[in-house]
N, C-alpha and C positions, 0 to 999 in steps of 0.2 A: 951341230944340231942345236945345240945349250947355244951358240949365240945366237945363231937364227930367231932361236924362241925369245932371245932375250928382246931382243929391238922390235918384237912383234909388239912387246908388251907396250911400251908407248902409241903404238898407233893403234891397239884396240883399244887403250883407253879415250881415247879423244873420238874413237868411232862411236864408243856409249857413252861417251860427256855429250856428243853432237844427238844422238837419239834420245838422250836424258833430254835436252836442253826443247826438241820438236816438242817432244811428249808432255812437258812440262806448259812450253806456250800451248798448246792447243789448247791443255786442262783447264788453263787458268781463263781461255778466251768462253770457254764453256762456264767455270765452277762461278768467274766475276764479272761474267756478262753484265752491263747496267751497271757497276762499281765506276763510280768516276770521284773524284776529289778537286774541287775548285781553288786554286788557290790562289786565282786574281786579287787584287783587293778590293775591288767594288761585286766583287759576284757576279765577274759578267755570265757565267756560263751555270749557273744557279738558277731556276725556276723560280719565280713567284707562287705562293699558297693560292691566288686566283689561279691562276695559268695550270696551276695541278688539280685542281676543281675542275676544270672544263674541262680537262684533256678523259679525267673520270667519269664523266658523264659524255663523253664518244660514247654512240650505241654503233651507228653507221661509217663503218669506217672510210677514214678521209685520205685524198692524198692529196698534196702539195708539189705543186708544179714549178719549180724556180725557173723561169727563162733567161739567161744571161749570157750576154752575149763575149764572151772571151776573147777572143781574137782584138773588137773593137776596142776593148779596155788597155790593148801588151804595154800604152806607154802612161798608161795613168794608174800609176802606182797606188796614192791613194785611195785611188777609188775600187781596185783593188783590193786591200786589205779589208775594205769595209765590205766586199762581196764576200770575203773567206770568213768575216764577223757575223753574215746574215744566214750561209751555211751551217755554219756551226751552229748557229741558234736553234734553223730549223732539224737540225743533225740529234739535239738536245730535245726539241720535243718530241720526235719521234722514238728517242731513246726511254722515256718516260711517260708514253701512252701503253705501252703494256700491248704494243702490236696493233692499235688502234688508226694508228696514224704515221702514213709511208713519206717519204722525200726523192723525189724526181728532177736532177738539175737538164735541163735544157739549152743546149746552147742553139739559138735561131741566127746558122749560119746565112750569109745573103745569096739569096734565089733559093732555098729549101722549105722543103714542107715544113719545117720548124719554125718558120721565119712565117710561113702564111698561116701558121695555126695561132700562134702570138699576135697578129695584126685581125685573124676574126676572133678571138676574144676577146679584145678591144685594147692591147698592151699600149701602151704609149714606148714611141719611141725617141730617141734623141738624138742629134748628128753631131758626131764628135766633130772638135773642130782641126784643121787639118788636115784628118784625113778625110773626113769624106762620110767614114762609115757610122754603119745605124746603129745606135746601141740599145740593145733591151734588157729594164730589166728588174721584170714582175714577176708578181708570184698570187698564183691559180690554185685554191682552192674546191675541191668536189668531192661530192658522194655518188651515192647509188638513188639518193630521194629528192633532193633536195637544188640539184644543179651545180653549179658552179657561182662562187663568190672570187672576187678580184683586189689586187694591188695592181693599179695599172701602172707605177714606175715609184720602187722603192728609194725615197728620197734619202742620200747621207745627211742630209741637218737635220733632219725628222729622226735620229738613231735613237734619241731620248725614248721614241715612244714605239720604237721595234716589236718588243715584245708583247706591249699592249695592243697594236694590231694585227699582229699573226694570233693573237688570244682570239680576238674580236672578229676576225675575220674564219678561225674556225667555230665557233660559239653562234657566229651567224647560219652557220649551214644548221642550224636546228631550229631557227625562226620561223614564223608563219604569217606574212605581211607585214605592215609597216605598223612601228611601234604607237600607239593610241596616249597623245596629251592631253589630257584635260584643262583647261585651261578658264580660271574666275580672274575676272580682271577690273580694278574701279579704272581704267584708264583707257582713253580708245586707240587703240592698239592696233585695230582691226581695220577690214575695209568699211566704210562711211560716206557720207556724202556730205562737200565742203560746204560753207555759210554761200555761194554762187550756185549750189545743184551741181557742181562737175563731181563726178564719180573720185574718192578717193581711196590708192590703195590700200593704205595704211603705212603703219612704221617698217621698216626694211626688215628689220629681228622677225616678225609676227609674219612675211612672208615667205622667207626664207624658212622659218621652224614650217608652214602648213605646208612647204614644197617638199619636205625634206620626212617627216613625219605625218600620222591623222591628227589632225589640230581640231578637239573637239569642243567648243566653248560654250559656257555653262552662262544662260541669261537670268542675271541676278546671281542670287546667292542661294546654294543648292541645297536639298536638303540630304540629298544620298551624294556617296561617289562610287558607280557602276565598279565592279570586281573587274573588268577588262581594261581599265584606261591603268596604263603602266607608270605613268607620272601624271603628276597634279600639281599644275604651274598657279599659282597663286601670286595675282601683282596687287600692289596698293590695298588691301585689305581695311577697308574704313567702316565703322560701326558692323560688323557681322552681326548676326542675328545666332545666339544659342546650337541653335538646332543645324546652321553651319559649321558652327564649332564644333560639332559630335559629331558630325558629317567625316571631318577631313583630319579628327583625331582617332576615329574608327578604322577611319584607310590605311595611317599611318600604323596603326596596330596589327591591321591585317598583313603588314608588310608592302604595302604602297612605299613609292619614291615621294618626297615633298619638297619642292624647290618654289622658296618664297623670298619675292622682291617687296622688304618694308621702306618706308623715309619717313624723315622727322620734317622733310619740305618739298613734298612732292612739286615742279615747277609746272609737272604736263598737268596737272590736276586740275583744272578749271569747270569743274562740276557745278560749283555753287553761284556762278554768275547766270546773271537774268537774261535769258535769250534773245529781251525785247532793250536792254539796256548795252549799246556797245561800246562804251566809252567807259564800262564798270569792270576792275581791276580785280580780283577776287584771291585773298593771298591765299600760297599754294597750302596744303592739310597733308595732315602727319596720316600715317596708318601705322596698325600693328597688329599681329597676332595674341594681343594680351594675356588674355583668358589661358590660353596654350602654352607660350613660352615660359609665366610664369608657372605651372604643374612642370614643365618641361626642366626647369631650371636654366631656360636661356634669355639673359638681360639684353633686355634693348627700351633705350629710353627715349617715347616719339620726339619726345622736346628737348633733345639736344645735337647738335651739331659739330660735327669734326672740323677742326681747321687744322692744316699742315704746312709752316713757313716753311719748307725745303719743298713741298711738291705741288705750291701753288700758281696755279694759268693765270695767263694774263686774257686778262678780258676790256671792254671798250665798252665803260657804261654810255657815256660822254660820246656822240658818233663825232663831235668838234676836236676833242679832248685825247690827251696822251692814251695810251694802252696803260693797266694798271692790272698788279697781281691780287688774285682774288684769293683770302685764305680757303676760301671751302670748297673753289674749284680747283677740284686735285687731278694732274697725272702723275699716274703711279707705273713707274718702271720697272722692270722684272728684279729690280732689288729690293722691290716691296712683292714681287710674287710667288706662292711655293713653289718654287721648283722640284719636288715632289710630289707633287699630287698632276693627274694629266688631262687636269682641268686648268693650270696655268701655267704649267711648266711651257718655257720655250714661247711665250706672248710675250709683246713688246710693250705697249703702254695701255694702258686702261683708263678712262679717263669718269671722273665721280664729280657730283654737284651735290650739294649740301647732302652731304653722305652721312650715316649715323653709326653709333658705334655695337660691338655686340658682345657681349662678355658670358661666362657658366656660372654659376653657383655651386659652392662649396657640396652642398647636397645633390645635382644632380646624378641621376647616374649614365649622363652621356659623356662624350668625349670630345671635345672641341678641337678641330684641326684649322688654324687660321689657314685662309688662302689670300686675301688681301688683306696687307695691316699699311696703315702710316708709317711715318718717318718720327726719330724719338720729338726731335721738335713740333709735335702736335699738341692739342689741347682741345676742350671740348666746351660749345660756346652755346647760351641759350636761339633755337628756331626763330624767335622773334627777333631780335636782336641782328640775325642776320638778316633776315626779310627787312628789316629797318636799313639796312648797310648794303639795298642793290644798286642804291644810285651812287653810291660813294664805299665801293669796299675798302676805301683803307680806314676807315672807323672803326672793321675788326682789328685794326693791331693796338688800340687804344686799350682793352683790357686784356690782351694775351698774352698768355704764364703758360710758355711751354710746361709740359709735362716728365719729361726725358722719358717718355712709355711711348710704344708702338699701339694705336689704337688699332682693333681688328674693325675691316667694313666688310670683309665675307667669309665665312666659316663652314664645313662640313661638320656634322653631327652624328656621330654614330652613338648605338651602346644599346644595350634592353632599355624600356621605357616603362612607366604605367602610363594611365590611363586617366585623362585629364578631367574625365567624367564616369567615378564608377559605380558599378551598381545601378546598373539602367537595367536591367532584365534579364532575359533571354536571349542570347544570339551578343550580347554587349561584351567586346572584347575587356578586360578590366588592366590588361599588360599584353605587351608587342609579343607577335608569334615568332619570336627570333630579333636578332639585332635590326634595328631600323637606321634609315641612312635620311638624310635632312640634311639639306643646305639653304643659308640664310643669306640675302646679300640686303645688305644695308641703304638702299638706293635705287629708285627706281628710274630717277634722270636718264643711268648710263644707257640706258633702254634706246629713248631716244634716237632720233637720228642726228640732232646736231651737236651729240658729243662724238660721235665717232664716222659718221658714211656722211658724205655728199653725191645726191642722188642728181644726171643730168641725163636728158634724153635723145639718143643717139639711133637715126635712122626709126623715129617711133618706138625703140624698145631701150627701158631704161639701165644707166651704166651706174653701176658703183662705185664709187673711189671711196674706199676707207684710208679716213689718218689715224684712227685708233683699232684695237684689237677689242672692241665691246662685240662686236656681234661673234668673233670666234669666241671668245670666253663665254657668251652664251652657249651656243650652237656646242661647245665640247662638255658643259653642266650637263645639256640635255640628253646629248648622245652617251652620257657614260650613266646618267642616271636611270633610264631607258633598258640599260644592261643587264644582266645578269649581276646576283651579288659578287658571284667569283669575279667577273670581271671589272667591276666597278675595284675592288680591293686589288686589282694589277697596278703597280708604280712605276713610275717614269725609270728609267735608268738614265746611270750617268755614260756618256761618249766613254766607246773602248778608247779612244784615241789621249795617250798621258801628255799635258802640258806642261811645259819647261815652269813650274812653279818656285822653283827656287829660285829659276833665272829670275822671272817677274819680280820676286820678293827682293834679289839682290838691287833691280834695279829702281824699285819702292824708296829700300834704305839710300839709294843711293844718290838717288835725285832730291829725298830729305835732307840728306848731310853738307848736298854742292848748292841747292836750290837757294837759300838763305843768300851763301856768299857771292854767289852770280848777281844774283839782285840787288846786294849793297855794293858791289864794283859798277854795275851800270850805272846805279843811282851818282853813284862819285864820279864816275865820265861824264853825264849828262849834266853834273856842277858845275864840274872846269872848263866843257864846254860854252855855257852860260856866261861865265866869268872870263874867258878867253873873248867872246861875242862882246861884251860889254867893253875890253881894254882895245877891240879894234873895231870900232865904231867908225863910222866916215860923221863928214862935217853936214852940215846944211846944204853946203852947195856940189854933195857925193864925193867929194873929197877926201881921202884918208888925212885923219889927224894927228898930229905930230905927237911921237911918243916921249919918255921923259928916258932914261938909261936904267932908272928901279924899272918902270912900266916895261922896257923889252928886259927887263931880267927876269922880272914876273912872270911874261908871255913863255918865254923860256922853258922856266922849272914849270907853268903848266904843261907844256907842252910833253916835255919830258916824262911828267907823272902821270900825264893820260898814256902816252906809250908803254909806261908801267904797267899802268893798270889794262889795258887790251891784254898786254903779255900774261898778265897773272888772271885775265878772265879766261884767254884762250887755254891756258893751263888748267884750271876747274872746267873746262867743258870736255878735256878730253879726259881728265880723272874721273868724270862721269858713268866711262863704260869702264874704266879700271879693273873696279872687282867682276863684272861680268866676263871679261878678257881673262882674269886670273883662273876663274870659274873653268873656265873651257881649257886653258894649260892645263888646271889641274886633272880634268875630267880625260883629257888625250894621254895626259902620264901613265891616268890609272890604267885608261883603257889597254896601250901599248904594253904597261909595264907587271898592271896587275896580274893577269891572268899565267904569263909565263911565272911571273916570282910565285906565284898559288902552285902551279905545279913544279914545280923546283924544290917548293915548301914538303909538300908532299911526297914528292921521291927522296930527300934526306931523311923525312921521317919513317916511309916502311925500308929504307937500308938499316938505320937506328936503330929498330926494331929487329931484323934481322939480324945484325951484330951482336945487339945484344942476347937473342935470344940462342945462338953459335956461342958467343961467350959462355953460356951461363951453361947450355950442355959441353963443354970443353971443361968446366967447371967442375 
C-alpha cells in the first residue's frame, strides 16, 4: 500500500504542476492583457505618438477589413512576410484602441462571396504570374456614420509609409468633405486664357490639387483667412500689403496650416512686362515673407542663389550649341531627401531652378526640420549674377567657392510661435493656440511644368509623363498638411525587411582596396600593347617589316609581361569577392556550429552546477 502511495506521488505532482502551469497562463492572459515589449531595432511593432492620438479620439467604432488572398500568394514568399508584417500592424492598432478598433482578415477565395464583396468595393486586383490567379489585397475601413474608406491594394514598396496610411485612412472616417485650400498666388497657375484666346488649363500641380481637394483662390491679396480653409498655400508672395501680413499670421496663430513657395528668381514671373510690347524680356523677381520670417526667426535671403556642382542639369542655352551644366539648375536625389518625414521619404528626384536658401535664428523658438538640402559642394551666388549667366551658365563657375555645407531649399517648421504683430486689440491672437506647423520651400520654378510633367494629348484628354517627382512632393505637403496634427506628426518607417549591410560595406572596402590596382594593371597592358603596335608596324606597301633580333626579344618579354599582367589582373578580380566568400564561410560555421556548441555550453554548465552542488552537500 506505502508503495502504491509512493509512485502516486509523482504523477500527482505533475497533475498540479500541469493545472498550476493552465491556471497560471490564463491569469497572466487576463492580468497582461495589452503588455507587449518590442524589441526590433527600428520599432517596427511600436506605435507612433500621432497614430495613438487618432486611435484616442475613435468615438465611432471602426473595423478593418484585410482582404488577402492566401492561397494566391503559397509561392511568393516574400510577399508573404510582408502580409504577416501588415497583420501584425493592424493586430497592434487594434490592441491599442482600448476596444475601439476591430481587425477582420479576409481571404477572397475565386468564385465566393468574398471575392465579389472585394471587387464592389472597388479592391484592385492582381494576376499573379504563372499561375493565373487573382491576388487581393486591400484593406477596408468602416463605421456606423461615416461609410467606408479604402486601400485599394497594399503596395510592399510603399512599406515606408504603412503606418501612416492605416492612421489616415482611419482618421479619414471622422472627416466631413473634401479638405478647403486656400490659395494667394503672384503667378498664374490657374486656368487663363493664352496671348491667341484659346482657353488655358493651367499648370498640371494647380489641377491636380483642385481635383483632389476645394481649391479656394483668393483675388489679390486678402485681408482675412476664413476659419474653414484648413491650409493656406501661399506662391511667390511679392510686395504684400500689411493688413495681408496680419491676415495670414493670425491664421497661423489660430492653428492654420501654412505652406509657402518663396524665390530669389522667380523665371514664371513675368508680371512686369508690357502687354503691348512683345519682344520685352522682363527679368524674373524675388518674393518673400519678410515682415513674418523675420518675427518668426526663419532666414531667407530673396537676393541670393544656391548653386550645387554635384547636382547640376545640363541645359542647352545655345539651341546650335553643346548641352552645358547649369550650377543653379539642381536635381536633387533622394540622398538629398528626408527620408523621414512622409513628405519625401521614398521620391526619386526633385528638380529646382535658381532655388534659395533657408536657415533659423539662434532666437527662434521654432524647430527647423530640413527636407530638401544640397550637396556639401554648394555655395550661394548673388540673383543677378545669375540672371546675367542664362545665356552662358558656365560664368557661374568663375567665382564659385564651394562651401563644404548642405544648403537647406525646404524646411518644415514647427514649435509655439508669437505673434508678428501684437497688440492689435480684441479678438488679436498675440501667440499660437498650440504648436503651429509651417513649411517653406525655397523655389517656386519646381511648380512649373517644365521641371518635371510633359503634358501631351491623347484621344483629346491630356496624358502625363512625369520625369521628376515635383508634383508628388507637392501633392504629399498638401495632403499631410491638410491632416490632422496627430497625423501630420506620423513617421515614415524604415522596411521590416534587414539588408545584408555588412555584406555591402565588405564589398565597399573591397572594391576600394582592388579598384586602384585593377586600374594601374590595365593601364600597363594598354602600354605594352601600344608598344607591341609600334614594334609591328607593316611597311608603306602593307608589308610586315623586318625585325632586328633585340626588336623580337623586345616583342617577346612584352608579350610575356602582358600575359603577366592578365594573370595578376584575373587574380585581383577574383580577390574581389574574397572577403564576401569568407563572410559567408564564416556565417555557415556559425550557423551549423554555433547553436549546438551553445547548447553543449549550457548542459556542461548546469551538470557543473550540479556536481558541485552534490559535492558540497556530501561535504
Amino acid at each position: 500500500m506505502k508503495t502504491t502511495s509512493r509512485r502516486s506521488v509523482p504523477l500527482l505532482a505533475l497533475a498540479l504542476l500541469a493545472i498550476a502551469f493552465v491556471a497560471l497562463v490564463s491569469l497572466s492572459s487576463v492580468a497582461l492583457r495589452g503588455a507587449r515589449v518590442d524589441l526590433t531595432e527600428q520599432g517596427l511593432y511600436t506605435l507612433s505618438e500621432g497614430t495613438l492620438g487618432i486611435l484616442a479620439k475613435v468615438e465611432d467604432p471602426v473595423t478593418l477589413k484585410l482582404y488577402y488572398s492566401e492561397h494566391a500568394t503559397r509561392d511568393l514568399q516574400a510577399f508573404r512576410g510582408y502580409a504577416t508584417r501588415v497583420r501584425e500592424l493592424l493586430e497592434e492598432i487594434a490592441a491599442r484602441s482600448d476596444g475601439k478598433v476591430s481587425v477582420q482578415v479576409i481571404d477572397p477565395e475565386p468564385f465566393s462571396e468574398a471575392e465579389d464583396q472585394a471587387a464592389a468595393l472597388g479592391l484592385r486586383s492582381l494576376r499573379v504570374p504563372g499561375t493565373g490567379d487573382q491576388l487581393y489585397f486591400g484593406l477596408v475601413a468602416s463605421n456606423s456614420t461615416d461609410g467606408e474608406s479604402l486601400m485599394p491594394f497594399i503596395q510592399p514598396d510603399k512599406e515606408a509609409f504603412l503606418e501612416y496610411d492605416v492612421a489616415k485612412l482611419i482618421s479619414s472616417l471622422g472627416g466631413a468633405g473634401r479638405p478647403v485650400v486656400g490659395l494667394v498666388s503672384g503667378l498664374p497657375m490657374g486656368p487663363r486664357m493664352d496671348p491667341s484666346g484659346a482657353q488655358d488649363p493651367g499648370w498640371v500641380l494647380d489641377r491636380q490639387i483642385r481635383d483632389l481637394f476645394e481649391l479656394r483662390r483668393f483675388q489679390g491679396m486678402p485681408a482675412s483667412i476664413a476659419s474653414d480653409v484648413d491650409l493656406l498655400m501661399v506662391v511667390h508672395p511679392k510686395d504684400v500689403p500689411e493688413q495681408t501680413l496680419v491676415a495670414i499670421d493670425q491664421f497661423v496663430m489660430r492653428g492654420g496650416r501654412l505652406l509657402v513657395f518663396v524665390d530669389p528668381d522667380a523665371e514664371a514671373d513675368q508680371s512686369a512686362l508690357n502687354p503691348l510690347d512683345t519682344l520685352a524680356v522682363s527679368p524674373p523677381q524675388a518674393s518673400s515673407l519678410g515682415p513674418l520670417f523675420q518675427a518668426w526667426g526663419i532666414h531667407f535671403d530673396p537676393a541670393r542663389v544656391v548653386l550645387d556642382e554635384r547636382h547640376a542639369l545640363q541645359v542647352q542655352p545655345d539651341p546650335n550649341g553643346p548641352p552645358v551644366r547649369h550650377l543653379a539648375v539642381l536635381g536633387l536625389g533622394s540622398e538629398s531627401l528626408n527620408q523621414d518625414d512622409v513628405v519625401t521619404a521614398g521620391l526619386g528626384v526633385l528638380n529646382f531652378s535658381t532655388a534659395g536658401a533657408l536657415g533659423l535664428s539662434r532666437e527662434s523658438t521654432l524647430r527647423m526640420e530640413p527636407l530638401v538640402q544640397s550637396s556639401l559642394r554648394a555655395a550661394l551666388a548673388d540673383a543677378a549674377a545669375v540672371r546675367d549667366a542664362v545665356g552662358d551658365p558656365e560664368l557661374l563657375r568663375e567665382d564659385f567657392r564651394p562651401g563644404n555645407e548642405a544648403l537647406v531649399l525646404a524646411a518644415r517648421f514647427t514649435g509655439e510661435l508669437k505673434s508678428a504683430f501684437p497688440g492689435r486689440g480684441e479678438g488679436h491672437l498675440d501667440a499660437s493656440d498650440g504648436p503651429v506647423n509651417l513649411l517653406v520651400v525655397a523655389d517656386t520654378d519646381l511648380l512649373t511644368d517644365r521641371l518635371w510633367v510633359q503634358v501631351q494629348a491623347f484621344l483629346g484628354q491630356p496624358v502625363y509623363d512625369a520625369f521628376a517627382n515635383n508634383g508628388d512632393f507637392v501633392f504629399n505637403v498638401v495632403d499631410n498638411l491638410v491632416g490632422n496634427a496627430d497625423l501630420i506628426s506620423v513617421r515614415t518607417r524604415q522596411p521590416s525587411a534587414r539588408p545584408f549591410t555588412r555584406v555591402e560595406d565588405i564589398r565597399r572596402g573591397a572594391e576600394a582596396r582592388y579598384r586602384s590596382t585593377e586600374q594601374r594593371l590595365q593601364q600597363q597592358i594598354d602600354e605594352l600593347e601600344q608598344q607591341l603596335g609600334a614594334l609591328q608596324q607593316t611597311g608603306a606597301d602593307g608589308q610586315a617589316q623586318a625585325v632586328t633580333p633585340a626588336q623580337q626579344a623586345e616583342i617577346l618579354r612584352f608579350q610575356e609581361e602582358r600575359l603577366r599582367m592578365r594573370k595578376e589582373l584575373r587574380d585581383v578580380q577574383h580577390r574581389l569577392n574574397a572577403d564576401i566568400e569568407s563572410l559567408g564561410d564564416r556565417l555557415k560555421l556559425l550557423n551549423i556550429l554555433g547553436m549546438p556548441a551553445l547548447v553543449v555550453l549550457v548542459a556542461l554548465l548546469v551538470s557543473w552546477r550540479r556536481w558541485a552542488r552534490r559535492r558540497a552537500a556530501e561535504a
